[in-house]
C-alpha positions as CSV (number, residue, x, y, z in Angstrom):
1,X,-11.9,36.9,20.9
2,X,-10.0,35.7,23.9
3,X,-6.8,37.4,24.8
4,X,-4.1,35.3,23.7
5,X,-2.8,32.6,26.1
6,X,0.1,30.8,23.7
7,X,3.3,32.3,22.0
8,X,2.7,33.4,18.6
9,X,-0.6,35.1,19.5
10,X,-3.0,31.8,18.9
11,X,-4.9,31.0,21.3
12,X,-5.1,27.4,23.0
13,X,-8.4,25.9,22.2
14,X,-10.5,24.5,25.6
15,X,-9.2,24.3,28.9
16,X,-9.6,21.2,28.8
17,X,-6.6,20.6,26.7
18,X,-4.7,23.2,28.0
19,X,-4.8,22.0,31.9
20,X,-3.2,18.6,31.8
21,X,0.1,17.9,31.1
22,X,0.5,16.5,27.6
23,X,2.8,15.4,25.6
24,X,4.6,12.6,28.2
25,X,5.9,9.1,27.9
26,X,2.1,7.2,27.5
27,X,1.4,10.1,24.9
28,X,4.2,9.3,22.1
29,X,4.0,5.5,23.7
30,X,0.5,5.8,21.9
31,X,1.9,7.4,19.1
32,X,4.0,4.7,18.9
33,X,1.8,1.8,18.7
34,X,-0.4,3.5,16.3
35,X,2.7,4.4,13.9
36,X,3.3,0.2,14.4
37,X,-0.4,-0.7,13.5
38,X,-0.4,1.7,10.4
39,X,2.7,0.7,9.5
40,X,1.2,-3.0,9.1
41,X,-1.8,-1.8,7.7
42,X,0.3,0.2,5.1
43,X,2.0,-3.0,4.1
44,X,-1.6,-5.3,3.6
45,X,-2.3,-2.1,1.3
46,X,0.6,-1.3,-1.3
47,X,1.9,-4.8,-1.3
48,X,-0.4,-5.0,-4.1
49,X,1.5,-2.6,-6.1
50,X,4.7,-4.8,-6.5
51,X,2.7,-7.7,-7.7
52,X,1.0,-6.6,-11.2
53,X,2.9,-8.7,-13.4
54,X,2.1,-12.0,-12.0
55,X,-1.7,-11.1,-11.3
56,X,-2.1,-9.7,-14.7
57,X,-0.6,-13.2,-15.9
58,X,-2.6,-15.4,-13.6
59,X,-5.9,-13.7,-14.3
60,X,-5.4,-12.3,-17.6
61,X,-6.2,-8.6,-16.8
62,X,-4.7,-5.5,-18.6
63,X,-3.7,-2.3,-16.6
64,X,-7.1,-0.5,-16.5
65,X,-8.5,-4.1,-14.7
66,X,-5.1,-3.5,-12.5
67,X,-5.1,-0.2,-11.2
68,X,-9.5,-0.8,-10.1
69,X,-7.3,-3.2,-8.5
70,X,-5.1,-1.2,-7.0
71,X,-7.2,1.9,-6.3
72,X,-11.1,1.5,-6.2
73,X,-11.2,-2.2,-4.9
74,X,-9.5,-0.7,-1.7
75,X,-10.0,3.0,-1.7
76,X,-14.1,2.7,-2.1
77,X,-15.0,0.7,0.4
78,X,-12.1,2.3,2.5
79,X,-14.1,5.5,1.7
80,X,-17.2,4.3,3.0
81,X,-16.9,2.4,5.5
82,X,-14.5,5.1,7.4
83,X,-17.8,6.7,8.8
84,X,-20.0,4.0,10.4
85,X,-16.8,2.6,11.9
86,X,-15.6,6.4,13.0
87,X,-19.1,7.2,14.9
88,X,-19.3,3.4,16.3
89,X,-15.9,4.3,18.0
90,X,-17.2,7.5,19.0
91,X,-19.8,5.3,20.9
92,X,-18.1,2.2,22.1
93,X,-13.9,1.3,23.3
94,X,-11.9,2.7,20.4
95,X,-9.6,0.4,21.0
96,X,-11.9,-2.8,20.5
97,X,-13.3,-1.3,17.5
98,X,-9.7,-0.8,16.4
99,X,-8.9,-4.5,17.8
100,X,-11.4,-6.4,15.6
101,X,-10.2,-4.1,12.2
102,X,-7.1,-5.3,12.6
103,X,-8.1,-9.1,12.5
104,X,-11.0,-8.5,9.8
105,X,-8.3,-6.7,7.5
106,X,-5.7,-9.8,9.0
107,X,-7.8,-12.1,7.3
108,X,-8.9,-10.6,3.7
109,X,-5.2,-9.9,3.5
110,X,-4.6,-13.5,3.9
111,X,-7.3,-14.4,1.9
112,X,-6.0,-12.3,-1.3
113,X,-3.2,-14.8,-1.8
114,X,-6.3,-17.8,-1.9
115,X,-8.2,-15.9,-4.5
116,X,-9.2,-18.2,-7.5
117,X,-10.5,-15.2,-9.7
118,X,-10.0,-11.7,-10.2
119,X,-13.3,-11.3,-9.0
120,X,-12.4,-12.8,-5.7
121,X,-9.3,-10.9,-5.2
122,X,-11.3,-7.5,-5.8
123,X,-13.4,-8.7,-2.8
124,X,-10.7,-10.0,-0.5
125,X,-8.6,-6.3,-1.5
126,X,-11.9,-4.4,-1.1
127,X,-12.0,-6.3,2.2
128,X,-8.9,-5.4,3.5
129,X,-10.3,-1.3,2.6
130,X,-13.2,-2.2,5.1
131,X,-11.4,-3.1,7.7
132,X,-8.3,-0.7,7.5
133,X,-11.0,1.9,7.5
134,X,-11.1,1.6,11.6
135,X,-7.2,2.8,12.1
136,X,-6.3,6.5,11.1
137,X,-10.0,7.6,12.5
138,X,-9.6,6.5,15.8
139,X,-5.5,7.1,15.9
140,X,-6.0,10.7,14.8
141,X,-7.9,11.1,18.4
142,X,-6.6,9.5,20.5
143,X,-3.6,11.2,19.9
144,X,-5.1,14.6,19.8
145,X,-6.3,14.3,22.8
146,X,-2.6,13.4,24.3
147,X,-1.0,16.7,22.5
148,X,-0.8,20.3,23.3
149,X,-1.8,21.9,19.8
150,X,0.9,23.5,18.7
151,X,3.0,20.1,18.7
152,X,0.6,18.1,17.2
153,X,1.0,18.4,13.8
154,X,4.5,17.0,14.9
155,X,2.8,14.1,16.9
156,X,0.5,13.1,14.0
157,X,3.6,13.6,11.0
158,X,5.5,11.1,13.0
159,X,2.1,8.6,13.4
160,X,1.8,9.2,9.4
161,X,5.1,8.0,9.0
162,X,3.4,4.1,9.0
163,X,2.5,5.2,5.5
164,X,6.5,5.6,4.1
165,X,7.8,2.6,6.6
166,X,4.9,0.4,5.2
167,X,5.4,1.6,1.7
168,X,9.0,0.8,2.4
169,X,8.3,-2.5,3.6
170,X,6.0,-3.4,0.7
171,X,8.2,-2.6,-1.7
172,X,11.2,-4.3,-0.2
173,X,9.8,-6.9,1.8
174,X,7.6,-7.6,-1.4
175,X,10.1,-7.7,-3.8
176,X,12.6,-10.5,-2.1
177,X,9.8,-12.1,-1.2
178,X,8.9,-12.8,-4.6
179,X,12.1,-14.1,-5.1
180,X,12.7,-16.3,-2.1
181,X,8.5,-17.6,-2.7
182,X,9.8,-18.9,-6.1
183,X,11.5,-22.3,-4.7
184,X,7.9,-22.5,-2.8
185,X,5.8,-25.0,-3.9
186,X,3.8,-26.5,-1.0
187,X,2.4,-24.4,2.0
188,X,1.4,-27.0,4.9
189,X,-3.0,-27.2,4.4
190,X,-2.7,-24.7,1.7
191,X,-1.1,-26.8,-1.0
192,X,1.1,-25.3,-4.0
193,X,1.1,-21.6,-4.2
194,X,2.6,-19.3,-6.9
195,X,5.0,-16.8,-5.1
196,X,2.6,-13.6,-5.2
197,X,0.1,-16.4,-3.2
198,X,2.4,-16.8,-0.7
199,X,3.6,-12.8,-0.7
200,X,-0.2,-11.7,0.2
201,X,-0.3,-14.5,2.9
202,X,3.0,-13.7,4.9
203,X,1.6,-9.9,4.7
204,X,-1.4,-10.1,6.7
205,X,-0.7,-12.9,9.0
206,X,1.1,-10.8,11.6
207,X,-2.1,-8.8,12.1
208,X,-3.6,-11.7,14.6
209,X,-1.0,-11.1,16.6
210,X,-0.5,-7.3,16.5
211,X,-4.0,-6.7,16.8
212,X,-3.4,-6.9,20.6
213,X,-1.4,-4.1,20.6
214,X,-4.2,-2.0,20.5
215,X,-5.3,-3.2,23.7
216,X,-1.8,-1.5,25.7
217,X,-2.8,2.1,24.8
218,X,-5.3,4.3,27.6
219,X,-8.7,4.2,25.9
220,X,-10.3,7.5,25.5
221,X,-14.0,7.9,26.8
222,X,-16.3,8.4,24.0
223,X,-17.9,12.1,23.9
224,X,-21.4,11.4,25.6
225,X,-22.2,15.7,26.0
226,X,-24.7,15.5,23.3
227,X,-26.9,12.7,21.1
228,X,-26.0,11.3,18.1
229,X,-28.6,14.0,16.5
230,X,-26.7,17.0,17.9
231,X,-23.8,15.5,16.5
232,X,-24.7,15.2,13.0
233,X,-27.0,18.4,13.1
234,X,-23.6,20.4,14.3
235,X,-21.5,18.7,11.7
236,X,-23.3,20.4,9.0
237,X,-23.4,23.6,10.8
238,X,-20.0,23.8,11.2
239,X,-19.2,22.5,7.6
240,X,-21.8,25.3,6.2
241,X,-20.4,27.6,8.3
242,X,-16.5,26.8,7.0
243,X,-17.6,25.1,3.6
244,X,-14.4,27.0,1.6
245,X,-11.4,25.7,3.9
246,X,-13.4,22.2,4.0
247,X,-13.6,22.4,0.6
248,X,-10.3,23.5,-0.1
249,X,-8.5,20.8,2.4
250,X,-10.3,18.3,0.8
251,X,-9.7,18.9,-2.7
252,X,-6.3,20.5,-2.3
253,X,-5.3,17.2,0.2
254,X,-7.1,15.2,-2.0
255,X,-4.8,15.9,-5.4
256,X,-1.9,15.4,-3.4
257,X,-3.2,11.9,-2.2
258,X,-4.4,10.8,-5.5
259,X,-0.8,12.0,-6.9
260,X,0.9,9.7,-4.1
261,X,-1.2,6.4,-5.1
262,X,-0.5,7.3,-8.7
263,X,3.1,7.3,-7.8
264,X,3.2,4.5,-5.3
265,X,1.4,2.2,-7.2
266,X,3.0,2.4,-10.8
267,X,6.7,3.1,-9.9
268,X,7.7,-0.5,-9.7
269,X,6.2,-1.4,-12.7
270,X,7.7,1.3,-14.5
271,X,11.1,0.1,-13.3
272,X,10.5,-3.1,-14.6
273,X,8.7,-1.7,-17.9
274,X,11.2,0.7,-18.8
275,X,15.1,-0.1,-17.4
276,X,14.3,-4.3,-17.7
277,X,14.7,-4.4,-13.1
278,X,13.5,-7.6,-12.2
279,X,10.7,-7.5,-9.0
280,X,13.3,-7.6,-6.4
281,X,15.3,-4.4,-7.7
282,X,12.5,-2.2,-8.2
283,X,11.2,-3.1,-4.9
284,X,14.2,-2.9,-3.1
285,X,14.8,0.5,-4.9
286,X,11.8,2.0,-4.2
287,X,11.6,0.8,-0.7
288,X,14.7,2.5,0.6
289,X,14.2,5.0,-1.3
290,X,10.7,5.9,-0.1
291,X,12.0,4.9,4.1
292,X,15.2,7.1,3.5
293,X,13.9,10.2,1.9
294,X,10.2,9.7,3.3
295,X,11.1,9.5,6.9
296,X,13.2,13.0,6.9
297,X,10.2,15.0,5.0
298,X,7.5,12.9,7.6
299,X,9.4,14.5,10.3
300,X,11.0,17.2,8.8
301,X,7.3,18.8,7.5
302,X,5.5,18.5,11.1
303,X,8.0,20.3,13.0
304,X,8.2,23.3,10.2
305,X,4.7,23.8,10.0
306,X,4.6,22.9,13.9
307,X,7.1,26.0,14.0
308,X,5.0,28.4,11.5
309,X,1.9,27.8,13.4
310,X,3.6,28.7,16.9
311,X,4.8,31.9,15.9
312,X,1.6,32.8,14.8
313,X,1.3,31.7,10.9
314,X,-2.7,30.3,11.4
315,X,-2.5,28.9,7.2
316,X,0.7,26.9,8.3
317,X,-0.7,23.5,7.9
318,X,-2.0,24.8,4.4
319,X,0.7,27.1,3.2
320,X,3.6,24.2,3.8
321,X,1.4,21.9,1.2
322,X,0.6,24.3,-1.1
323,X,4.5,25.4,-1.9
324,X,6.1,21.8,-1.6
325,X,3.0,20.7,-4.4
326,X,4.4,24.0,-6.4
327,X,8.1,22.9,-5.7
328,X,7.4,19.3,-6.5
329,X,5.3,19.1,-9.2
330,X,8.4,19.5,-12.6
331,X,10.2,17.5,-10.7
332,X,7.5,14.8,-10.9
333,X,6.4,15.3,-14.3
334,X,10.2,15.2,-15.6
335,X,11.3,12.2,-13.7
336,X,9.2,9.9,-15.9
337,X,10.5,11.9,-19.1
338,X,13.9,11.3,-19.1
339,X,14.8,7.9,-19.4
340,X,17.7,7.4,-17.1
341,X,17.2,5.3,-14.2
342,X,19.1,7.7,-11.6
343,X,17.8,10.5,-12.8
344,X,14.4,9.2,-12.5
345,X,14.7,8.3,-8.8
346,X,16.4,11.3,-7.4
347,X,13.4,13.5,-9.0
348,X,10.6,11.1,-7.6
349,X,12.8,11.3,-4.1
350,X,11.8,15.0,-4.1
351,X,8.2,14.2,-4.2
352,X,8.5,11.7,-1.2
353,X,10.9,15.0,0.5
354,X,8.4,17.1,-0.2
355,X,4.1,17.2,-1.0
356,X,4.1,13.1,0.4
357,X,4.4,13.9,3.7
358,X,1.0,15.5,4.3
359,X,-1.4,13.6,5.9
360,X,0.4,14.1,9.8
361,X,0.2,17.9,9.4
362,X,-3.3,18.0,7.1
363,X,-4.3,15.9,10.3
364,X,-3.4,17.8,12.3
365,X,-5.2,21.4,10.5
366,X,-8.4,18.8,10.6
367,X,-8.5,18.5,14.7
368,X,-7.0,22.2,15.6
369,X,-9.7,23.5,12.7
370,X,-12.7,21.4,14.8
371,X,-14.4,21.7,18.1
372,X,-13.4,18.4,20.3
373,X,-17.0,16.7,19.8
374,X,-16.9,16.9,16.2
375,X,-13.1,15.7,15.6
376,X,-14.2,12.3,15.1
377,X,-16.6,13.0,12.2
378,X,-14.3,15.1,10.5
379,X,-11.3,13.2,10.4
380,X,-13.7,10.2,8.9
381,X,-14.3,13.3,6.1
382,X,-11.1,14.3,5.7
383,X,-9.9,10.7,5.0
384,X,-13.2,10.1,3.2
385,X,-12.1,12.9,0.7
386,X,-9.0,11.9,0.6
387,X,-9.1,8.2,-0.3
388,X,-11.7,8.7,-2.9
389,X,-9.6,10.7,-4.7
390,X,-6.5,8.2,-4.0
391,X,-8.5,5.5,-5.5
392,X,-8.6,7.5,-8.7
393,X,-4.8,7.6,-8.9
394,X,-3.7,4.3,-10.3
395,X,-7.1,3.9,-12.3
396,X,-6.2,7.0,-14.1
397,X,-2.9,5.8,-15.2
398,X,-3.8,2.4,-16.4
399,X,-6.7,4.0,-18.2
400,X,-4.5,6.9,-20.1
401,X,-1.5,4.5,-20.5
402,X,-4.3,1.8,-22.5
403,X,-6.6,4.3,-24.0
404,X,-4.5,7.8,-24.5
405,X,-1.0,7.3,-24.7
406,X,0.7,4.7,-26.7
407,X,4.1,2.7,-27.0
408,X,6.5,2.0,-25.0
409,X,6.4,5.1,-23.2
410,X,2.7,5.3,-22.9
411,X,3.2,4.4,-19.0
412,X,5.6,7.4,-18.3
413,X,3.8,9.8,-20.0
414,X,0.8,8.6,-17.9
415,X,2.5,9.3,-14.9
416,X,4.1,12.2,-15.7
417,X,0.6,13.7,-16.6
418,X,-1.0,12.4,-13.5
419,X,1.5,13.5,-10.7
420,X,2.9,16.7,-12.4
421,X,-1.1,17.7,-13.1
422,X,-2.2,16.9,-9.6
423,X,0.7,18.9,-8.4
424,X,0.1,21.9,-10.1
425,X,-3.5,21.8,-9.6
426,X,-3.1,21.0,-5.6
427,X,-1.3,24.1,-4.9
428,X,-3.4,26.1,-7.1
429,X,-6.3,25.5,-5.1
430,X,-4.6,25.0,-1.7
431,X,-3.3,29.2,-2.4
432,X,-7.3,30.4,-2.5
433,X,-8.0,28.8,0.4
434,X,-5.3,30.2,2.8
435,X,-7.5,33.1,3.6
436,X,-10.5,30.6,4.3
437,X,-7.9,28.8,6.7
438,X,-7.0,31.9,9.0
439,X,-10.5,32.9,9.3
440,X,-11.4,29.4,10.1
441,X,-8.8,28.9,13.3
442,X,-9.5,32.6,13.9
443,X,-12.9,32.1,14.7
444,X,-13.9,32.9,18.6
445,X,-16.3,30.1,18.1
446,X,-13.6,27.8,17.7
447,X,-11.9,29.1,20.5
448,X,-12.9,27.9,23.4
């Protein structure tokens, strides 16, 4: 093992990221851009979720066809197509790769609101899954490579707050939209449009022109030290060689993700379902809700574990999740048990304080836990894991709340079930990997 050559006894991993300065103005103006482009690409993906009641009415789906909707339709081909677009970036400019998701997902965003079936819209949403794929990936990198270790997972909590600020937006935004879209009838070329239409439309069309934002950041040179064999042949090394913390991350990050779509993409509804809110209140609700309390545990969460892990706590990244998922999860559960409207969203706001604001420092355990070559692969895994199990979240609800529980409350014990399980189970399996984690970032292999 090296001698130690950072506080906290952990050593810094490659000269090569230890001999520049990092951290500077172009690094957190890239962190910036990136948190903008996510941010967008946040809003093209929950706007859905505000929108159920007048889909279901125009196609004629129930809430099982509605959360494939809201889940698979995105999070599949999301999945999937994260890796071919993660090693073409490794090979060409990031930043045109990044360039021409942005317009791809620009348009199927736009085309959503044009659908004539429900067929159709699962292709335009599946789509907009293909071609958000590009983002986080290539983000996650170049950022890395911009950040002395121990203040990255602080770097990458703020990038992930696009996710609460385009939640935010979605809800909000969404929600008067739906209102003000109601005196619409006729779009210039586009004819009359029903007000969710009209809500998809004026949520991707800023994508053509943000899309050239991508183009203001420094563009990192792809790794060329070894062929795209090596590559792949030292992924599964490394994998086999640290199979329990990948395992562990993914699953134990994975809960927490499904938990979050669960929550994100039922909570208006339930709003509307259970305390009579029309659209514009539950997305208004929800949407400060989720920027106020969302935005403090995004920062809040990278700069604690940021702290842990510089005085020496190598399971930081790991140990943080695992305790706000123990924390969190009665909260969760109870929220959607008792029915008073307050009540309800003070206990969700301590899931958005708490286990939602993971994916900057589980980020950030991905590129400190992998040697520079590989980072590119494995953050296409991590999210890979990730979204499939997010996919799953709002399927699972709509299928217990139509084929398990019944009544009224059918939805809220749905939820309750879904986010208080996940919870429970996350940190159960996050706490027997912790070990795996400190061997992992204590290897000398890793070192550098």
């Amino acid at each position: 093992m090296r001698a130690d050559s950072r506080e906290g006894g952990v050593p810094l991993q490659g000269s090569a990221e230890s001999s520049s300065p990092r951290g500077g103005v172009v690094a957190w103006y890239t962190v910036s851009v990136c948190l903008i482009l996510y941010l967008f690409s946040q809003v093209d993906r929950q706007i859905v979720n505000l929108l159920v009641a007048p889909i279901q009415a125009a196609f004629g789906i129930g809430d099982f066809k509605m959360g494939l909707l809201m889940g698979p339709a995105f999070g599949v081909f999301y999945a999937f197509a994260t890796f071919p677009l993660a090693w073409l970036a490794d090979h060409v400019s990031r930043r045109a790769v990044v360039f021409g998701a942005i317009v791809f997902w620009a348009i199927a965003a736009c085309a959503s609101g044009l659908a004539r079936s429900y067929e159709e819209l699962f292709v335009a949403r599946m789509a907009v899954g293909i071609g958000e794929a590009a983002l986080l990936p290539s983000s996650y990198v170049l950022v890395s490579q911009l950040f002395k270790r121990e203040r990255l997972a602080t770097a990458l909590s703020v990038l992930s707050m696009g996710s609460v600020g385009g939640m935010g937006l979605a809800f909000g935004l969404g929600g008067w939209l739906s209102s003000a879209a109601g005196r619409v009838t006729e779009v210039p070329f586009l004819g009359a449009l029903e007000p969710w239409r009209l809500v998809f439309i004026l949520s991707g069309a800023p994508g053509f022109l943000l899309a050239f934002l991508i183009l203001t950041v420094p563009d990192t040179s792809p790794h060329k030290q070894r062929t795209a064999t090596e590559h792949s042949q030292s992924l599964l090394t490394f994998l086999r060689q640290h199979r329990f913390v990948a395992c562990g991350a993914l699953l134990g990050f994975g809960l927490v993700s499904l938990c979050s779509t669960a929550l994100s993409g039922w909570l208006p509804t339930y709003l509307i379902r259970t305390f009579g809110w029309n659209t514009a209140q539950a997305g208004m609700a929800a949407g400060l809700m989720v920027l106020a309390i969302g935005t403090v545990g995004k920062i809040g969460s990278g700069l604690i574990v940021d702290h842990w892990f510089a005085r020496g706590v190598l399971d930081a990244h790991l140990r943080y999740l695992m305790w706000m998922s123990f924390v969190a999860a009665p909260f969760a559960a109870a929220a959607f048990l008792i029915p008073q409207v307050m009540i309800c969203l003070a206990l969700v706001g301590a899931y958005f304080l708490l286990p939602y604001a993971n994916m900057g420092y589980g980020s950030a355990f991905v590129q400190l836990v992998t040697p520079p070559p590989l980072r590119g692969q494995t953050s296409a895994l991590f999210l890979f894991g990730a979204n499939m199990f997010a996919m799953l979240g709002p399927s699972l609800v709509g299928w217990l709340s139509e084929k398990v529980f019944v009544g009224s409350t059918a939805l809220a014990w749905s939820l309750a079930t879904v986010v208080g399980g996940g919870l429970a189970c996350a940190a159960l399996v996050l706490f027997y990997s912790l070990a795996a984690a400190r061997v992992a970032l204590a290897q000398d292999s890793i070192q550098a």
